[in-house]
Structures are given as C-alpha cells and as structure tokens.
C-alpha positions in Angstrom: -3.2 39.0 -13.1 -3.9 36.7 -16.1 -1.4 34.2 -14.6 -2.8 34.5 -11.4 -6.7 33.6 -12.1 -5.6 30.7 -14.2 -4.0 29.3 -10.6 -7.0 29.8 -8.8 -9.3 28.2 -11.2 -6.6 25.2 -11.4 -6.4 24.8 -7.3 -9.8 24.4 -6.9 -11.2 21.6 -6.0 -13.3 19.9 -8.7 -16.4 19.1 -6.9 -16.8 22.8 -5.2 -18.9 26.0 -7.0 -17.6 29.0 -5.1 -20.0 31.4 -3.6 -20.9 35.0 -5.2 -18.8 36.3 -2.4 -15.7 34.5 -3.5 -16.4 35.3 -6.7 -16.2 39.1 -5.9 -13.2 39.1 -3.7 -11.6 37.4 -6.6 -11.8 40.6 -8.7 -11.1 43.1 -6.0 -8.5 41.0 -3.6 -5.8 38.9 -3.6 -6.7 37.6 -0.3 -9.5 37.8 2.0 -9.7 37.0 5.6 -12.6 36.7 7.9 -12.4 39.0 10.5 -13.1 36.0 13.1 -10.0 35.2 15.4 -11.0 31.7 15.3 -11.6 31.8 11.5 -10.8 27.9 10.2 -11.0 28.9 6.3 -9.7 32.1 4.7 -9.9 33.1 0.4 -7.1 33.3 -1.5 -7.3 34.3 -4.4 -10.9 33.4 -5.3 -10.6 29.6 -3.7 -11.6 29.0 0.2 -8.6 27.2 1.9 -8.4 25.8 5.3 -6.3 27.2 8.3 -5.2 27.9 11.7 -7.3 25.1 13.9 -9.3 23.7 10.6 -6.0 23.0 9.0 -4.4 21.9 11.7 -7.2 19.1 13.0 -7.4 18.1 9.2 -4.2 17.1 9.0 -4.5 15.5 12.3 -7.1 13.1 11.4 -5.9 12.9 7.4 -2.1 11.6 9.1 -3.8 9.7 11.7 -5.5 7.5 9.4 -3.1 7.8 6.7 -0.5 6.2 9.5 -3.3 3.3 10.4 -4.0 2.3 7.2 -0.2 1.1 6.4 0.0 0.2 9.7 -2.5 -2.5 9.0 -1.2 -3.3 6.0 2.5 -4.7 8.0 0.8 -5.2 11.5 0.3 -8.7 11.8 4.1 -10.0 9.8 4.7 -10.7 13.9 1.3 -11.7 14.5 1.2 -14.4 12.1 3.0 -17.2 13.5 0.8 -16.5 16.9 -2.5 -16.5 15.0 -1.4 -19.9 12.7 -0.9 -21.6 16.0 -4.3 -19.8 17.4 -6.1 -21.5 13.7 -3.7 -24.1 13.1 -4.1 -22.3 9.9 -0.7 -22.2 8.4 -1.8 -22.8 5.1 -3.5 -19.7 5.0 -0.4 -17.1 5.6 -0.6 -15.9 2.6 -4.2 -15.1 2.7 -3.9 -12.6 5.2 -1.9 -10.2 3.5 -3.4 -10.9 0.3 -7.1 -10.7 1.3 -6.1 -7.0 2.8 -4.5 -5.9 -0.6 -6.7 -7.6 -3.3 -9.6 -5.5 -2.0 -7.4 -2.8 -1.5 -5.9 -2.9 -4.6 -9.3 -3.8 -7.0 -11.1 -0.7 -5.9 -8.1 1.5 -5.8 -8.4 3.0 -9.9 -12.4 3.4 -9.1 -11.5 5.1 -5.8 -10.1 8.2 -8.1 -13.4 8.5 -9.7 -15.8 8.4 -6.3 -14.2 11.7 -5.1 -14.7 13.1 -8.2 -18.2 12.6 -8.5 -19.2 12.9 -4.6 -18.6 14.8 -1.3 -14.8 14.5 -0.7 -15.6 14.6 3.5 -18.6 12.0 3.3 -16.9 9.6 0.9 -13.7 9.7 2.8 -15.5 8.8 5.7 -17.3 5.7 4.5 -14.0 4.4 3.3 -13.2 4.6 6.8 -16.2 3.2 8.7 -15.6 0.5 6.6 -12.0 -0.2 7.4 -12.7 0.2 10.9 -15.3 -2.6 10.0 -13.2 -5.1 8.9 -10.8 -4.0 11.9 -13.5 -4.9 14.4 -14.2 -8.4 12.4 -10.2 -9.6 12.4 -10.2 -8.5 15.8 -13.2 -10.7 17.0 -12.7 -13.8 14.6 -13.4 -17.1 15.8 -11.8 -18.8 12.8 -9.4 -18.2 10.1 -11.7 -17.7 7.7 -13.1 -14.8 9.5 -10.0 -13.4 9.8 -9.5 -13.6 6.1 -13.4 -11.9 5.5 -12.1 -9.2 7.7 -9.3 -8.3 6.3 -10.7 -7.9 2.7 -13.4 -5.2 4.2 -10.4 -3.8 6.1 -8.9 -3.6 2.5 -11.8 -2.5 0.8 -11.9 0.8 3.1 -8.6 1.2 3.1 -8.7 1.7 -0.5 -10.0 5.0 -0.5 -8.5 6.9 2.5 -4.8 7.6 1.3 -6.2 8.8 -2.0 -8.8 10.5 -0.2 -6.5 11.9 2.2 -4.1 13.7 -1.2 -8.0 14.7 -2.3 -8.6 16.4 1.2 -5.3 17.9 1.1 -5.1 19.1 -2.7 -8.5 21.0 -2.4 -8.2 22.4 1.8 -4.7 24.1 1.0 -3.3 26.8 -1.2 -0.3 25.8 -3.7 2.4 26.7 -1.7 1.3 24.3 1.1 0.3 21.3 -1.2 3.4 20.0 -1.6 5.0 20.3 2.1 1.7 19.1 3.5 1.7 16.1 1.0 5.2 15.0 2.1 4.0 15.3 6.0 1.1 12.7 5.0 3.2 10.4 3.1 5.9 10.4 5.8 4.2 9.6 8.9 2.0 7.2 6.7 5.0 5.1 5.9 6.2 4.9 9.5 2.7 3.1 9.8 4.6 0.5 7.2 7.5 0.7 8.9 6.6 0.1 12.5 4.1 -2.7 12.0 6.0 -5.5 12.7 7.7 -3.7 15.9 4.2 -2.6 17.1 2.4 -5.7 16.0 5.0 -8.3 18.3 4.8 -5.9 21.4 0.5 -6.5 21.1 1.0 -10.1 20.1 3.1 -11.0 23.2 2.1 -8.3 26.0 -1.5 -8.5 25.5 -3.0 -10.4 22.4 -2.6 -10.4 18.5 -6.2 -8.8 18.7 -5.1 -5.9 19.6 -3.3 -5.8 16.5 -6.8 -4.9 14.9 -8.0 -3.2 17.9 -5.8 -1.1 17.7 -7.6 1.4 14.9 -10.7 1.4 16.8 -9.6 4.4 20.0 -8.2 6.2 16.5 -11.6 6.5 15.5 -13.1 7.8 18.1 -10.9 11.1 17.4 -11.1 10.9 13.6 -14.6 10.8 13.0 -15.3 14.3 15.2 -12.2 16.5 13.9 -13.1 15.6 10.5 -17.2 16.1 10.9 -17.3 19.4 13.0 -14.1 21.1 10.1 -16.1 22.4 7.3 -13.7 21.5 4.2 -14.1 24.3 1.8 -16.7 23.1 -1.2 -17.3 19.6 0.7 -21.5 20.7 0.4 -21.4 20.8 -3.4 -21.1 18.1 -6.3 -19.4 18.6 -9.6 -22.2 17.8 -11.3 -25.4 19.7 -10.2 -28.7 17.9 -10.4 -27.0 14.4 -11.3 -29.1 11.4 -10.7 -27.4 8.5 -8.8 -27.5 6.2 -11.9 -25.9 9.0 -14.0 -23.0 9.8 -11.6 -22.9 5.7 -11.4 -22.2 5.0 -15.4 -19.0 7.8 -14.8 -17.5 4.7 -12.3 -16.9 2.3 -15.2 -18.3 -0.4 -13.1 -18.4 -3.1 -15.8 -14.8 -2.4 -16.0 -14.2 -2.5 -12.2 -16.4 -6.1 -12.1 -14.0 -7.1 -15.0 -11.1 -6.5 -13.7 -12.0 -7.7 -9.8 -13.0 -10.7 -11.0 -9.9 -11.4 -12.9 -7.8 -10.4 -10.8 -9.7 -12.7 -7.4 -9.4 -15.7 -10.0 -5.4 -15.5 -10.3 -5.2 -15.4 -6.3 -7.4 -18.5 -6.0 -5.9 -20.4 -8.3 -2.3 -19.4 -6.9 -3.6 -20.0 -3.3 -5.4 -23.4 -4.1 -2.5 -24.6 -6.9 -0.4 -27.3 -5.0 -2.3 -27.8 -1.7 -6.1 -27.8 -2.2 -5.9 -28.8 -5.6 -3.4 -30.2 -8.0 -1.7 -27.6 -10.5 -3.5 -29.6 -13.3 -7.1 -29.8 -11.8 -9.8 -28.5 -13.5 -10.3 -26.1 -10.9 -7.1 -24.6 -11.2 -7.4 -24.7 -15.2 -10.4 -23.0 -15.1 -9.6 -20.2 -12.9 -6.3 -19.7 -14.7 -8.6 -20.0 -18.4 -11.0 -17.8 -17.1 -8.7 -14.8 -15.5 -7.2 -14.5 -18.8 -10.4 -14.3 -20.4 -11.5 -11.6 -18.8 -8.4 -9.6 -18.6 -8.7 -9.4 -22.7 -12.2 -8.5 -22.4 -10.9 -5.9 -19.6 -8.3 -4.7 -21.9 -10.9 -4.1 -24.6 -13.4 -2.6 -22.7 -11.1 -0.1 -21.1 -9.4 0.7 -25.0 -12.9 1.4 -26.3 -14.0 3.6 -23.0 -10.8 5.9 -23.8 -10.5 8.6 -21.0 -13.4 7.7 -19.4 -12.4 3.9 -18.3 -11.2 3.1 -14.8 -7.7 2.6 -16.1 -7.2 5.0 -19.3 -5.0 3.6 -22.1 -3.9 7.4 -22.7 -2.0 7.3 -19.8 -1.0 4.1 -19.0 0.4 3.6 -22.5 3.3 6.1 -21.5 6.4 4.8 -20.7 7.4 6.8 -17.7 4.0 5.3 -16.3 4.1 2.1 -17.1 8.0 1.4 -16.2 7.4 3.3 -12.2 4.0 1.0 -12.0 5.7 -2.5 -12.8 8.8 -1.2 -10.5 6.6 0.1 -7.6 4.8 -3.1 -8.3 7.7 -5.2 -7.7 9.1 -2.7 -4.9 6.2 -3.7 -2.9 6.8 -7.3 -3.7 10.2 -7.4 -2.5 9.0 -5.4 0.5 6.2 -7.3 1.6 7.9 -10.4 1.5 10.3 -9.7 3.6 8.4 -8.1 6.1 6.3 -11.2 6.3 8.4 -13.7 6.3 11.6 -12.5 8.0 9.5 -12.9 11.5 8.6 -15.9 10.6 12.9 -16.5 10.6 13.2 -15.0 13.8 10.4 -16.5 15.7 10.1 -20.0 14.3 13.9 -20.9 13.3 15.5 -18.9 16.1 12.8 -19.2 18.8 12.7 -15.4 19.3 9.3 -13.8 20.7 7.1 -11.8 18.7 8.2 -8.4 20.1 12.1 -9.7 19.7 11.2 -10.4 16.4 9.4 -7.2 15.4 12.7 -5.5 17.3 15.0 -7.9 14.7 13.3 -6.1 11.9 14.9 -2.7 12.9 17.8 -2.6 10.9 15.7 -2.7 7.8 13.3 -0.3 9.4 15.8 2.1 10.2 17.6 1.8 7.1 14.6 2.3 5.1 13.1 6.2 7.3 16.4 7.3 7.4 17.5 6.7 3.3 14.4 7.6 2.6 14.1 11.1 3.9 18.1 11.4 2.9 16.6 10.6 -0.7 14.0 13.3 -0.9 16.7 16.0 0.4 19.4 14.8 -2.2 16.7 14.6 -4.8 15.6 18.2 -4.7 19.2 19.1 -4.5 20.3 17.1 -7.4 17.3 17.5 -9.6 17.2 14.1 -11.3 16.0 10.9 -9.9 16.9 8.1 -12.4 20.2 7.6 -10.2 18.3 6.9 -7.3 16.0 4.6 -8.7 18.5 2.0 -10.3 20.5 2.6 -7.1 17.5 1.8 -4.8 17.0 -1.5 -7.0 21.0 -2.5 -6.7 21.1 -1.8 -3.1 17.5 -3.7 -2.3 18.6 -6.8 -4.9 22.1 -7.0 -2.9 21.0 -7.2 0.3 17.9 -9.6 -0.3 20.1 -11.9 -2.3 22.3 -12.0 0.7 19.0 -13.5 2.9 19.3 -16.3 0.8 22.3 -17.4 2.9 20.5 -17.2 6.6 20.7 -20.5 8.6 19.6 -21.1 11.8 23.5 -20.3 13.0 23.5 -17.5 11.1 25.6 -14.3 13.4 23.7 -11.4 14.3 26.6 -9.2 13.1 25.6 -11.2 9.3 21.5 -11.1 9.2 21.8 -7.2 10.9 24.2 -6.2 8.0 22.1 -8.1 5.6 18.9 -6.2 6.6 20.6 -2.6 6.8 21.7 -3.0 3.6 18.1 -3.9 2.1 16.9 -0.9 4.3 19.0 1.5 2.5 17.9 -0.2 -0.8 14.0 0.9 0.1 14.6 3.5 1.5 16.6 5.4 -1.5 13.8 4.0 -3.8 10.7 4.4 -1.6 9.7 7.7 -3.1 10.8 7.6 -6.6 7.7 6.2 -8.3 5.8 8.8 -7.2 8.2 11.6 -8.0 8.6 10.3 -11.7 5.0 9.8 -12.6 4.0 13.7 -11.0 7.0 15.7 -12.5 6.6 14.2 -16.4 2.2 14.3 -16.0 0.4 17.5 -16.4 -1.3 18.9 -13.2 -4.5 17.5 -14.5 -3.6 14.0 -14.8 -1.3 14.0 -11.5 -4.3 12.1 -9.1 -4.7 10.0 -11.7 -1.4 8.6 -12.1 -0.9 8.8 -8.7 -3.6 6.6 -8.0 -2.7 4.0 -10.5 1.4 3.6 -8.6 -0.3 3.2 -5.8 -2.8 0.5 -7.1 0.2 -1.0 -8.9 2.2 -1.3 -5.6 -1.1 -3.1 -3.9 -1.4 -5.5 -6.5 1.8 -6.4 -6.9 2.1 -7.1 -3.2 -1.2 -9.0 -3.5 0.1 -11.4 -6.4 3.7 -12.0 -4.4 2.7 -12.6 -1.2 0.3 -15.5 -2.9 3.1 -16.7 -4.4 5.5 -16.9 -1.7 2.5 -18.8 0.2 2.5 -21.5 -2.5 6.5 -21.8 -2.5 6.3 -21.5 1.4 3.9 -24.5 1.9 5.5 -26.7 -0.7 9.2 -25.8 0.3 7.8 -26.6 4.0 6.7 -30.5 2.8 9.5 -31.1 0.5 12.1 -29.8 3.3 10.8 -31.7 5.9 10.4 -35.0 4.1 13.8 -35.3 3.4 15.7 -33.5 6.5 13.0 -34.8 8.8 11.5 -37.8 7.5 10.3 -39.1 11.2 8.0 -35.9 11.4 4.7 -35.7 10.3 4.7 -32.2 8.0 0.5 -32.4 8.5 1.7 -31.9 12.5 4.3 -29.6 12.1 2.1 -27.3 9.4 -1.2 -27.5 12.0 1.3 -25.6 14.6 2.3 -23.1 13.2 5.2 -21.2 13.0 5.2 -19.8 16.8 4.4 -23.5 18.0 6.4 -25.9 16.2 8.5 -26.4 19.3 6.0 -27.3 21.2 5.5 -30.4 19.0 8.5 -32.3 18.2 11.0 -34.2 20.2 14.4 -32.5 20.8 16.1 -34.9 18.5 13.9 -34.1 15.7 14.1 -30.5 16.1 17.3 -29.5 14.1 16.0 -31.2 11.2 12.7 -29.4 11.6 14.1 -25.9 12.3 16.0 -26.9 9.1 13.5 -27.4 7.2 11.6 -24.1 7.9 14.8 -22.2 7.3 15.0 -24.0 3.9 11.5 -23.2 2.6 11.8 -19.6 3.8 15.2 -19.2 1.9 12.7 -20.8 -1.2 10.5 -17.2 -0.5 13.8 -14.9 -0.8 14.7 -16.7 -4.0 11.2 -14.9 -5.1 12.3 -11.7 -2.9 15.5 -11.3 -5.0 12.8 -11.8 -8.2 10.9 -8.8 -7.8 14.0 -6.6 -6.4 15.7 -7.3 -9.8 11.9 -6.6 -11.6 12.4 -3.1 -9.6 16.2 -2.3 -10.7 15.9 -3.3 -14.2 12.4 -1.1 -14.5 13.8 1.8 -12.8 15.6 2.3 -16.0 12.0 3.6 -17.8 11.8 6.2 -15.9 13.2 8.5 -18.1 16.6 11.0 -17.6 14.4 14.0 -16.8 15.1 16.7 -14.1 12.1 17.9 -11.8 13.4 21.2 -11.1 12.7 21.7 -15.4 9.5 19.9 -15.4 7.5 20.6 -11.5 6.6 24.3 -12.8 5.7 23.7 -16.1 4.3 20.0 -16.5 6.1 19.5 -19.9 7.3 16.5 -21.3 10.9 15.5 -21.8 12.7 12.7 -24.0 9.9 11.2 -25.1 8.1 9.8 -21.7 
C-alpha cells in the first residue's frame, strides 16, 4: 500500500490540492466512481482523472491542435514560391520559417515554468488565442513584412500548446494511460509536419495560399468549447496558494528569458541581413554578431548562478545523454526543415510543377518518414535499446540527402523518388529517438523538463538553418545566374519569385536560368547533408542504455 500512495502522490498534477473527499477515498478505496452515467472524471487512487466523454473531447481538442501547430510549422514549403511572386519578396524565404520558430523556440524553456505556476486549461488556451492570432495576421497580410509579424505571434502561441498538451495529458490520465495517450498526441501531431507541404499546395493552387493560415481558424471554433465546458481535474487551483503575480513572475527567470531572446534574434538578423542588406563586414553585422555573443556569456552566467531555478538548468543540461539528443534533434530538425522548404522550391521553380504537384512530389519522403517511424517505435520496445536506431537514422538521412546534391533539372523521377524514400526512412527511424533517450535515463521529476528543452532544441536548430540556407540560397542564386545567365537581370529574376520566374524570361534564356536555381538549391543541400552528419555523429551520446531496465525505475546507466 506503501508503494501504492507514493504513485498517487507522484501522478498528480503539480498545480492541483485534492479535495477532503479525495483525500478520504484515498484511505478507504482504491478507486472511486461517481455514480453518474455521464460521469467525465473518476478517483483513482486518491488523484481525479478524466474519462469516458471528458477524456475523449480532451484528447480531441489536445490532437487537434497538437496536429495544427506542426501543420503550420511545414504548411507554407508549397506556398512559398506563390507568396514570393505575391511580395516579390524572395529575399525573405527564410524569414518565414524562421520568424515562426525563433518565437517558438525563445519562449519554449519559459513555457515549462508558466504551467507550473498557473492554471494548465487557461494558460493553454492563451497560447492558443494567440497562435490563432498570428494565423489570422499571415492570412490577411498585405505585405511581406506582415507576413513575417504574423508568423512570429503564430510562433509565439505555438510555443506553449504541444507542451501544454503533455501537461494536460500527464495530469487528466492515470499511469497506465500516460504513455499510450502520449504516443496518440505525438503521432497525429507529426502527420501535421508531414502533410504540410501536400495540404499547403492543394490550398495554394485550388483556392489561395491564405487558406494556408486560414485554415486553423474553423479548428478553433471546436477547440475552444470542448476544452472550456471539460473540467480538467485540479485546473481551479495554483501550486502556490496566495501567490502575488510578481512572486509567481520572479519563478519565470525572465531576465534570463530577455537574455537569451535577445541573443538569440541578434544571430538571425545578422545571418538574414549578412550578404544582401549589408556586407558581412558592416558594422551592423559586426555588432549584431559582437553583441549576441555578449550576451550568450552573460546568459551562460546568469543561468550557472540561478542553479535549478534558471530557465535552462546547468544540472541537467550538463548531462551527456542531454546534451548529445539536443544538438542531434537540433540538427535532425535542420536537415528536415530544409528539405521540406526547399525541395518545392525544386519541383515548382526548376521543373515547372504546380504547388499541389509539388506538395504530391514530397510523398516519398513523407511516406517513408510515418511509416519508419511507427516501424521504429514497435522495433524499439521489442528490442529494448535505441542507440542502433539513432546512428542508423543519421546514416540513412546523410545518404539520402547527400544524394540531393546530384538533382538537375533532367534529373528521372525513378532517381529524385528513390533519393527522397531513402531520406524518409532516415527520419523516420530517428524521428522519435530524442525523446525516448532523454525520458528513459531522467528521473520522473525531471522528464517535462528535459522534454521541453529537445523540443526547444529542435526549434532552434531549425530556426538558425533555415536562416542559413536563406543566406546561401540568395547568394548561390546571384553568383549562379551571373555566370550561366549573364544576359538576365538576377534583381528581375529574384523580384519573381520562384513560382514566377517563367513568366519573366525569354525562352532562350530560360535553361540558363532554371540552371541557375537548380545550382543554388544544390548550395542548400550541401548545408542539408551538414546538419544530417551533426545528427549521426551525435547520436552516438546517447548512451548504450536499454529502456525496458531504466522506464520503471528512472536509474541511471553508464554514466549519462
């Protein structure tokens, strides 16, 4: 009975003070049902959980949103080349992923802390309002730049709701459940990621890339209600009784969230600026490099001398097992994300495919990646140890993105299709394995907290390689066309856009042209093969532990 009292205590949710009735069933019951047949909550073993229809429109609205959220985050890869030609605002590709994941990523580790300190319902919920904000914004802009606005307020709510959503989840449920409604959430939230650029060229071409942000706004409508009228079990109660705003505010670490924003907005400037709006050796850029580093040490410190109570703990981050699945799921995401953006950009520009041909293109890799990756989760319970997976996720995903290098504008089908499948695979037998390494060697305790920092890591890491391949993209772009089309004016070509440049040029100069966006796209998977060999050559970090020794006990093996 000992055993089974230190469970309860564990499983509930931080921020909720049981009732005196709870409290007595826990000494006379295991379990305790209202006698209600519509009953939405029942007690088990001292700790109110959701079921039957509460459970059920939960998890409705949490996979809902959970699927939205990544759906937004791979949506507009198709959309792009219509909106550049929309904005003659080519230069500004990378902004549009980046914008979305800087936000998303710089409020992510602070994020963790909100649902400790407040109402898990009402905070998720403002998350959301305010992605379905910045939804409403990209969907309405009249320029690029209010494109770019609305998709770091998309970002910014976005932030919040899949850790939100493991909050909900971790708290509503008893342990048994956790773990199978966990991997229902992650799943359909990563055929969000996956469908993006299918879902996002159908909209584009059959109706407008709008819709692509317009999208999340009917979702809402259904949302809001199942998750107002469900009463999650201690959503009325805070952790800390009688807490003033300001007090539950210094618990944020908000000095070292403005720290590390800042530092983090300055590297993305000066890698988004560096080369077109000013020269690598400006001042401007200079300073912006100067100063980001600045603050990171200042971060650094500030986060060493706030110990367990700083937005990114040293304790934890310091292990190894940690550290080596952030950087890999860092440069996962990398890999992943430039590919999905730019691989459209292939199909539509070089090839003169549509956008929903283009998002159709993508389904090798698409396919490769859901089916591997549930294949994956099955082999890796059956197995027990997921180090084999890992390095062979990273092999797989550097083979097949090295072979992208090779694409021309003659390129077979039969070549690009195998090339993509074979990436798939790669992400697919990798997708999960992050995750799986940081919970199964992290006491329970510590498990949101590393969770939340993989999941920052992949955002960020996305955020600094899509800025990247923006910079490489635009200069490949000018340097290719200067010498393989010298007649062509790149200022035309670039003011286009990548859906339009057809429409521009003569049909003797077009070869030269389609050439040279072939070439500077080939430049991007040079950095693509980068960050797949960053993913394969940390997957090795992750320790030689089994999860079947460590998921019931939380020990620590070999050191990590």
């Amino acid at each position: 009975m000992e055993e089974k009292t230190h469970d309860a205590d564990t499983d509930r949710p931080a921020n909720a003070s049981p009732s005196p009735s709870i409290e007595s069933n826990t000494a006379g019951s295991e379990s305790t049902h209202t006698k209600d047949a519509t009953e939405t909550t029942v007690v088990t073993g001292g700790t109110e959980h959701l079921t039957g229809l509460g459970l059920l429109s939960t998890m409705v609205a949490l996979t809902l949103v959970g699927f939205l959220m990544l759906l937004d985050t791979s949506i507009v890869s198709t959309a792009i080349p219509r909106i550049t030609t929309t904005f003659h605002s080519l230069n500004d590709v990378g902004w549009y992923g980046t914008a979305y994941l800087l936000s998303n990523c710089a409020l992510q580790p602070l994020t963790g802390k909100m649902y400790t300190y407040y109402n898990n319902k009402w905070t998720f919920l403002s998350f959301f309002a305010i992605f379905e904000f910045g939804s409403v914004l990209c969907g309405a802009a009249t320029s690029s730049n209010m494109l770019i606005v609305g998709r770091a307020f998309a970002g910014m709510g976005a932030s919040g709701l899949l850790n939100g959503a493991y909050t909900i989840i971790h708290a509503s449920v008893p342990p048994e459940k956790k773990a199978a409604l966990t991997g229902v959430l992650m799943s359909i939230s990563q055929l969000g990621l996956l469908c993006g650029p299918l879902i996002g060229g159908a909209l584009t071409q059959h109706a407008s890339w709008r819709w692509c942000f317009y999208i999340n706004l009917p979702c809402a409508a259904l949302v809001a209600p199942l998750l107002v009228l469900t009463p999650l079990p201690g959503h009325d109660s805070k952790r800390y009784e009688g807490q003033t705003l300001l007090s539950s505010l210094k618990r944020l670490d908000l000095l070292g969230f403005a720290m590390f924003a800042g530092a983090a907005i300055q590297v993305l400037l000066a890698l988004n600026w560096g080369g077109s709006s000013y020269a690598w050796n400006s001042s401007t850029i200079i300073g912006l490099f100067c100063g980001s580093g600045v603050l990171l040490i200042v971060f650094a410190a500030w986060e060493y001398y706030m110990e367990d109570g700083a937005m990114i703990p040293f304790s934890i981050v310091s292990r190894r097992v940690v550290w080596a699945s952030c950087i890999n799921y860092g440069f996962f995401a990398a890999c992943s994300l430039t590919s999905t953006y730019y691989l459209p950009m292939y199909f539509q520009a070089v090839r003169g495919a549509t956008p929903t041909m283009s998002g159709v293109d993508l389904l090798p890799s698409i396919l490769g990646t859901m089916i591997f990756a549930m294949i994956t989760g099955v082999l890796v319970g059956r197995v027990g140890y997921y180090l084999p997976f890992a390095v062979a996720g990273g092999a797989l995903t550097m083979i097949g993105t090295g072979l992208l290098i090779t694409l021309t504008p003659t390129t077979s089908t039969g070549r690009w299709v195998g090339f993509q499948i074979l990436q798939g695979v790669g992400r697919g037998v990798g997708l999960q394995i992050p995750i799986l390494a940081v919970q199964n060697n992290t006491p329970k305790e510590k498990i949101s907290i590393v969770t939340s920092l993989v999941v920052f890591s992949q955002n960020f890491g996305g955020a600094i390689f899509l800025s990247l391949a923006q910079v490489i993209f635009s200069a490949g772009l000018k340097s290719e066309l200067k010498t393989l089309s010298p007649q062509t004016s790149s200022e035309t070509i670039i003011a286009a856009g990548a859906a339009g440049v057809r429409d521009v040029v003569s049909a003797k100069a077009l070869p030269g042209v389609l050439l040279a966006y072939n070439q500077a796209i080939v430049h991007v998977m040079y950095l693509a093969v980068a960050a797949s060999g960053g993913t394969f050559l940390f997957a090795f970090g992750m320790g030689w532990t089994s999860i079947r020794k460590t998921k019931d006990t939380g020990t620590e093996e070999n050191g990590v």
